[in-house]
C-alpha positions as CSV (number, residue, x, y, z in Angstrom):
1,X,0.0,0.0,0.0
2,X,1.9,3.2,-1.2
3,X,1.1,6.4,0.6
4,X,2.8,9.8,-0.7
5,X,2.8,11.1,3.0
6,X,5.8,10.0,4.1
7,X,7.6,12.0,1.5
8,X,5.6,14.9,2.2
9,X,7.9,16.7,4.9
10,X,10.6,16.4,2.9
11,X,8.7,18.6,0.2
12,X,8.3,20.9,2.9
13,X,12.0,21.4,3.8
14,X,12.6,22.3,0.2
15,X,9.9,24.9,0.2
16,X,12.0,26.4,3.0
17,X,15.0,25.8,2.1
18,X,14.2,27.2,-1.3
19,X,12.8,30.6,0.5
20,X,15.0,31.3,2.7
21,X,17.8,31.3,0.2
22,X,16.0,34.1,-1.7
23,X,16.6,37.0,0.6
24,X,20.3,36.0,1.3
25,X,20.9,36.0,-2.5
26,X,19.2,39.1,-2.5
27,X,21.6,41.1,0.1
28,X,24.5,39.2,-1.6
29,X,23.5,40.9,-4.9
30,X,22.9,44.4,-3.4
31,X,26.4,43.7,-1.4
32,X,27.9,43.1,-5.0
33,X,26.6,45.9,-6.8
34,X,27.6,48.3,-3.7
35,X,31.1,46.9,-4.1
36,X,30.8,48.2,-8.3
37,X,31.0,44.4,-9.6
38,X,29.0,44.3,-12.9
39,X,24.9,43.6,-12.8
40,X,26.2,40.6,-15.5
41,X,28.6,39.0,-12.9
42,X,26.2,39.9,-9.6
43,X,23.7,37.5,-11.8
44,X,25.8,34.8,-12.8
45,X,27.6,34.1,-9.4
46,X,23.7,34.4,-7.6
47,X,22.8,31.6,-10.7
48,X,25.7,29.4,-9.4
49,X,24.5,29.9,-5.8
50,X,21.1,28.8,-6.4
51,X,22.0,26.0,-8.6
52,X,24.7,24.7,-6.0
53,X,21.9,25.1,-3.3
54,X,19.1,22.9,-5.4
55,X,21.8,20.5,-6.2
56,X,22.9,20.1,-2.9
57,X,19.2,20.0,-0.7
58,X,18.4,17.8,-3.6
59,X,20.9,15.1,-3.0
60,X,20.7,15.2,1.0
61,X,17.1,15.4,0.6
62,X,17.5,11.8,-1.5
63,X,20.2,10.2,0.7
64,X,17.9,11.2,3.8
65,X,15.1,9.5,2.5
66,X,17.3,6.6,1.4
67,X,18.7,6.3,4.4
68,X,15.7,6.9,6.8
69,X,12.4,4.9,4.7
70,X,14.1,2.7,1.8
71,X,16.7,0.9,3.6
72,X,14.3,-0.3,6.8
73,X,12.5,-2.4,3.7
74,X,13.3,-5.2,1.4
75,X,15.1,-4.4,-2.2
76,X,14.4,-5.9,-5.4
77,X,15.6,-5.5,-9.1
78,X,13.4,-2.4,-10.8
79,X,9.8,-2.6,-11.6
80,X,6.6,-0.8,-11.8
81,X,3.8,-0.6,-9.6
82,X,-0.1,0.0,-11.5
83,X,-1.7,2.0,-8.5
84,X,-4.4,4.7,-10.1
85,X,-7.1,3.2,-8.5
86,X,-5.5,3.3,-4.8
87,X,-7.2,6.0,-2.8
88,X,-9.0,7.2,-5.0
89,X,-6.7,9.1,-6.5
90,X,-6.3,11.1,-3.8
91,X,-2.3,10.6,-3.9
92,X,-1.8,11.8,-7.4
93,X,-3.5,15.0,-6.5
94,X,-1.0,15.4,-3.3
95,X,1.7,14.6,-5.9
96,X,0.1,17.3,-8.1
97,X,0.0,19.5,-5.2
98,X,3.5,19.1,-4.0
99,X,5.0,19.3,-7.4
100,X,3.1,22.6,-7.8
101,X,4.5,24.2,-5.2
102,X,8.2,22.9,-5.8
103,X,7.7,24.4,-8.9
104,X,6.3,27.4,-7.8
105,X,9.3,28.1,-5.1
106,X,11.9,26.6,-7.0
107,X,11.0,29.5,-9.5
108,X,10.7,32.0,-6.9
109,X,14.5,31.6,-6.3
110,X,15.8,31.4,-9.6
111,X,14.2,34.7,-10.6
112,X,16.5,36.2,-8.0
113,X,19.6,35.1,-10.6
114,X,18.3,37.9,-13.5
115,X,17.4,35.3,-15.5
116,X,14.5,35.9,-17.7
117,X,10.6,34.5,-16.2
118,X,11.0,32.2,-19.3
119,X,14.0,31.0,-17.9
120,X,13.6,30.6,-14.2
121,X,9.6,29.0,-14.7
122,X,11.5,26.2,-16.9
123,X,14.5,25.8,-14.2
124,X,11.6,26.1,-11.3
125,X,9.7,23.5,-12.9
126,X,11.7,21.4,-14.3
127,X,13.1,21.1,-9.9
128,X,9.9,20.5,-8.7
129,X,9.0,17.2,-11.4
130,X,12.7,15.9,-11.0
131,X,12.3,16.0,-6.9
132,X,9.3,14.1,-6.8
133,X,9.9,11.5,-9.8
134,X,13.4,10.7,-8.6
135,X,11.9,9.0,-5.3
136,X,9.9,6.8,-8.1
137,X,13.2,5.3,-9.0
138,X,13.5,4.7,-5.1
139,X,10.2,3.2,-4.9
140,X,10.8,1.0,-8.3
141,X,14.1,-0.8,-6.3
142,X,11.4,-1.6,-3.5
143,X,10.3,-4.7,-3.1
144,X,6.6,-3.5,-1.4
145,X,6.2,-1.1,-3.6
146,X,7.6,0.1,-7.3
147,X,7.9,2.5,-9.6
148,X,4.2,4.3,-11.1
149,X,4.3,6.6,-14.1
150,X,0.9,7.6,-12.8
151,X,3.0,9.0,-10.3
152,X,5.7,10.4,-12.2
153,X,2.3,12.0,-14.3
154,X,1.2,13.6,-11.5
155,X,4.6,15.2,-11.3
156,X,4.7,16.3,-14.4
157,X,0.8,17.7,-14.4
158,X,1.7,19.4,-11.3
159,X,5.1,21.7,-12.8
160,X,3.6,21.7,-16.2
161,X,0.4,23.5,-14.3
162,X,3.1,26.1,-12.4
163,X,5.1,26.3,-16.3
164,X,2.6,27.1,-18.7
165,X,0.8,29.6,-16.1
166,X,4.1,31.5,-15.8
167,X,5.0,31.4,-19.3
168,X,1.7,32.5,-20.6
169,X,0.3,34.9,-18.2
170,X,3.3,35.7,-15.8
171,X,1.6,35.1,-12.4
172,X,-1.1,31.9,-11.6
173,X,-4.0,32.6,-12.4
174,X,-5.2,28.7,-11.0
175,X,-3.4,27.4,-7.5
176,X,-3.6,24.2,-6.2
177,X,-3.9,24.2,-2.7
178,X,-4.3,21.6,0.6
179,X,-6.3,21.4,3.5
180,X,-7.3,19.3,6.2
181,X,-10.1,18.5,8.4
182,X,-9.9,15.9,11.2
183,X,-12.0,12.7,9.6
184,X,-11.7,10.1,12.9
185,X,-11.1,7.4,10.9
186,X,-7.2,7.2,11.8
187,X,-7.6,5.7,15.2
188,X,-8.9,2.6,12.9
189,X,-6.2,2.3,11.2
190,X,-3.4,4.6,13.0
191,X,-0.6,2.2,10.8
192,X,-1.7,3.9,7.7
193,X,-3.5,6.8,8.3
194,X,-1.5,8.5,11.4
195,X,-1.0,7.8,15.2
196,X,-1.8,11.9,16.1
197,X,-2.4,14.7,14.7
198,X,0.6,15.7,12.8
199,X,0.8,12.2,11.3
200,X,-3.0,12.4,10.3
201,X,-2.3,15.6,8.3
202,X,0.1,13.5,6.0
203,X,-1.4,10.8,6.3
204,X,-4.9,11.0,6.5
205,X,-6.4,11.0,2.9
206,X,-10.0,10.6,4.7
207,X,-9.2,14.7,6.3
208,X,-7.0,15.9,3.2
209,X,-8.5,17.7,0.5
210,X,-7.2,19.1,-2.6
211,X,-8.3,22.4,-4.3
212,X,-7.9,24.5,-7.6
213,X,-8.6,27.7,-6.5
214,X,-9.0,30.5,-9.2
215,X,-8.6,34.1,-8.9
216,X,-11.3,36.2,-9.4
217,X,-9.5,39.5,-10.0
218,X,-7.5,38.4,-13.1
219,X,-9.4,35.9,-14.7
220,X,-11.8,38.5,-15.1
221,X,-9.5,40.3,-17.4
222,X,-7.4,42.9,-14.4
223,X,-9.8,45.6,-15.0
224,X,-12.5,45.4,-12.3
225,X,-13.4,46.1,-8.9
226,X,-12.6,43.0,-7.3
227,X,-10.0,42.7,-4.6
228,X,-7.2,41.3,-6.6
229,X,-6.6,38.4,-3.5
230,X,-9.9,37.1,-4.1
231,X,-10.4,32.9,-5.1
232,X,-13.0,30.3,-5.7
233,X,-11.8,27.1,-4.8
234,X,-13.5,24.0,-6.0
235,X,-11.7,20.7,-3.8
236,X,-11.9,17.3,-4.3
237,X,-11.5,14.5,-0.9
238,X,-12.8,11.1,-0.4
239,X,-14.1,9.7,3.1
240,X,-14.4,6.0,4.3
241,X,-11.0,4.8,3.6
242,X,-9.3,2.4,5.4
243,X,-7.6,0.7,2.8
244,X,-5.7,1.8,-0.7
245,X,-8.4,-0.2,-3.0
246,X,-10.4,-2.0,-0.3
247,X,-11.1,-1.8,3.2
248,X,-9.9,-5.0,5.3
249,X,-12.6,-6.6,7.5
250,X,-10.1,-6.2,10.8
251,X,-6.7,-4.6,12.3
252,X,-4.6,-6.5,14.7
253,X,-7.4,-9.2,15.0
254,X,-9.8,-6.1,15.8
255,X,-13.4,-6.4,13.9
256,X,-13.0,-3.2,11.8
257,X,-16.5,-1.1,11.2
258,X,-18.0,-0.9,7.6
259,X,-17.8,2.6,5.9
260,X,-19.1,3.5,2.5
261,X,-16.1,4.2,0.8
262,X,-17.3,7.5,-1.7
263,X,-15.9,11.4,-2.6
264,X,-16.2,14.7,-1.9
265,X,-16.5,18.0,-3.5
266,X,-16.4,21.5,-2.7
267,X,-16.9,25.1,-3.9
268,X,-15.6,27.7,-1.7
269,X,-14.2,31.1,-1.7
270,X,-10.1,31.5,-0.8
271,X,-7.8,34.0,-0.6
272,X,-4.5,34.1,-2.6
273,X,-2.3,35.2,-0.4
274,X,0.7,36.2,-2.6
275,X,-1.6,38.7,-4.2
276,X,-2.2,40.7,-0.7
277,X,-0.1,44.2,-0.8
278,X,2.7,44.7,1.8
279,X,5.4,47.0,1.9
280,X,7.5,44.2,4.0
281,X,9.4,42.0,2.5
282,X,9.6,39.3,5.0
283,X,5.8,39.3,5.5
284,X,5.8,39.1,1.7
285,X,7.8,35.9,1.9
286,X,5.5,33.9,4.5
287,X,2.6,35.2,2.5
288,X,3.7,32.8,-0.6
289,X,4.9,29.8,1.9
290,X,1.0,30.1,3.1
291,X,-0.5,30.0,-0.5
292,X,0.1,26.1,0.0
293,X,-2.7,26.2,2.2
294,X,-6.8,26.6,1.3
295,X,-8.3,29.5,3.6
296,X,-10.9,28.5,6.0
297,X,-14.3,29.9,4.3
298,X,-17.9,28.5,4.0
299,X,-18.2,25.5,1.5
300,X,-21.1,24.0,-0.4
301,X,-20.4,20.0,-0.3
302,X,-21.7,17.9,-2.7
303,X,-20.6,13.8,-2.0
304,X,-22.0,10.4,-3.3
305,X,-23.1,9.4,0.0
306,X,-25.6,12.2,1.4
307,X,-26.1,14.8,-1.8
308,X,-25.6,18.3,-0.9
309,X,-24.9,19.9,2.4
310,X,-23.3,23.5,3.5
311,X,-20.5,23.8,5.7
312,X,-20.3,27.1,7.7
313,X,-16.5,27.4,7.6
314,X,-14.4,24.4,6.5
315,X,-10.8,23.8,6.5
């Protein structure tokens, strides 16, 4: 049974990693230019940084997760794994998700190089796919699990999504996003799903749920009166699973109870957070690292096991 969430906080040391690089490269820049060294050779030497930083988180970021998950589990020769119908489908949107974002920050600090938004979107993305599709090859020397291109197409959706955005319109326009709502169905199954809390939000695929949220402001065309941080968010979750395709009849000789195994989807409003004016640069900087996450809001459910029902605020 594969299960993205234990690669999950490594994604999130990169999007750290990633941002807190940017203002250092920034004051090394201004530092260089203050000391008359040419805009040209400021640029290059901040490129080299960046690249050397991606290249190097990249590779402890591997050999960690080698170290810590693949070697407490049996190896085998490489193969692939057919899992699209596992959870329904609910990984390959976190994969989406997490790809994203790579993506998204991984661009973030190679526009600080002068490179062109051409330039740093294809560098940005082409980080975040590689990240995530290089612990396929991991998984494909695994003997539980292998290798899934559904995977790898998840990763590729994900920085293709964050790419051709960037390219076309220079910002995004369409954000995935993540939340989570406590489901109760880890304490059945606290192996897969999470022993607490913090395990049950990467985990937990009952809780998660995965949005596009849109903003209002510029897919109107720029030119109206609406606040220019304003989303709708339509998310997509699934509830009753205790099991990747199936849920078993007991844990730990344990009669488990039968749920309905069905999804869940959502329209709310959101907030884009990189979109809200500050004159602070540092504020500005956890106002993107939030934009991973869905704004609490009212929501408008509509699931295949009770029809339609309206959620005062929902995370």
């Amino acid at each position: 049974m594969r299960n993205i969430a234990s690669r999950l906080p490594i994604a999130f040391i990169i999007f750290c990693v990633y941002f807190s690089s940017i203002p250092y490269l920034t004051a090394q820049q201004e530092l260089q230019n203050q000391n008359q060294v040419s805009e040209s050779e400021s640029n290059k030497r901040a490129l080299i940084a960046t690249s050397i930083g991606h290249a190097t988180v990249y590779t402890g970021a591997m050999l960690l997760l080698n170290k810590a998950w693949y070697s407490e589990h049996p190896r085998s020769s490489f193969h692939l794994h057919d899992d699209f119908y596992d959870w329904y489908q609910m990984d390959k949107t976190g994969h989406i998700t997490s790809t994203y974002h790579l993506s998204r920050l991984s661009y973030a600090a190679f526009m600080h190089t002068g490179i062109s938004n051409k330039q740093a979107a294809l560098w940005g993305s082409a980080s975040g796919s590689l990240f995530l599709s290089t612990v396929e090859i991991l998984d494909g020397f695994s003997d539980e699990w292998g290798a899934s291109l559904w995977d790898v197409s998840a990763n590729t959706l994900g920085s293709l999504s964050f790419y051709l955005q960037q390219v076309a319109w220079q910002e995004q326009r369409i954000i995935w996003k993540y939340s989570y709502t406590q489901s109760g169905m880890g304490k059945y199954r606290p192996d897969l799903l999470g022993y607490n809390l913090a395990e049950n939000l990467l985990k937990d695929y009952n809780g998660q749920t995965h949005w596009l949220s849109f903003n209002l402001h510029s897919i109107a065309g720029g030119n109206n009166s609406l606040p220019v941080w304003l989303n709708i968010a339509i998310g997509h979750s699934a509830i009753g699973l205790l099991g990747s395709r199936y849920n078993p009849q007991d844990f730990n000789g344990d009669l488990l109870p039968e749920f309905k195994r069905y999804r869940q989807f959502y329209i709310s409003p959101d907030i884009d957070f990189a979109r809200i004016p500050t004159r602070y640069k540092a504020l500005k900087g956890v106002l993107n690292m939030m934009n991973f996450i869905k704004f609490p809001a009212p929501a408008l459910e509509y699931n295949q096991g009770k029809g339609v029902s309206f959620h005062l605020v929902f995370f």
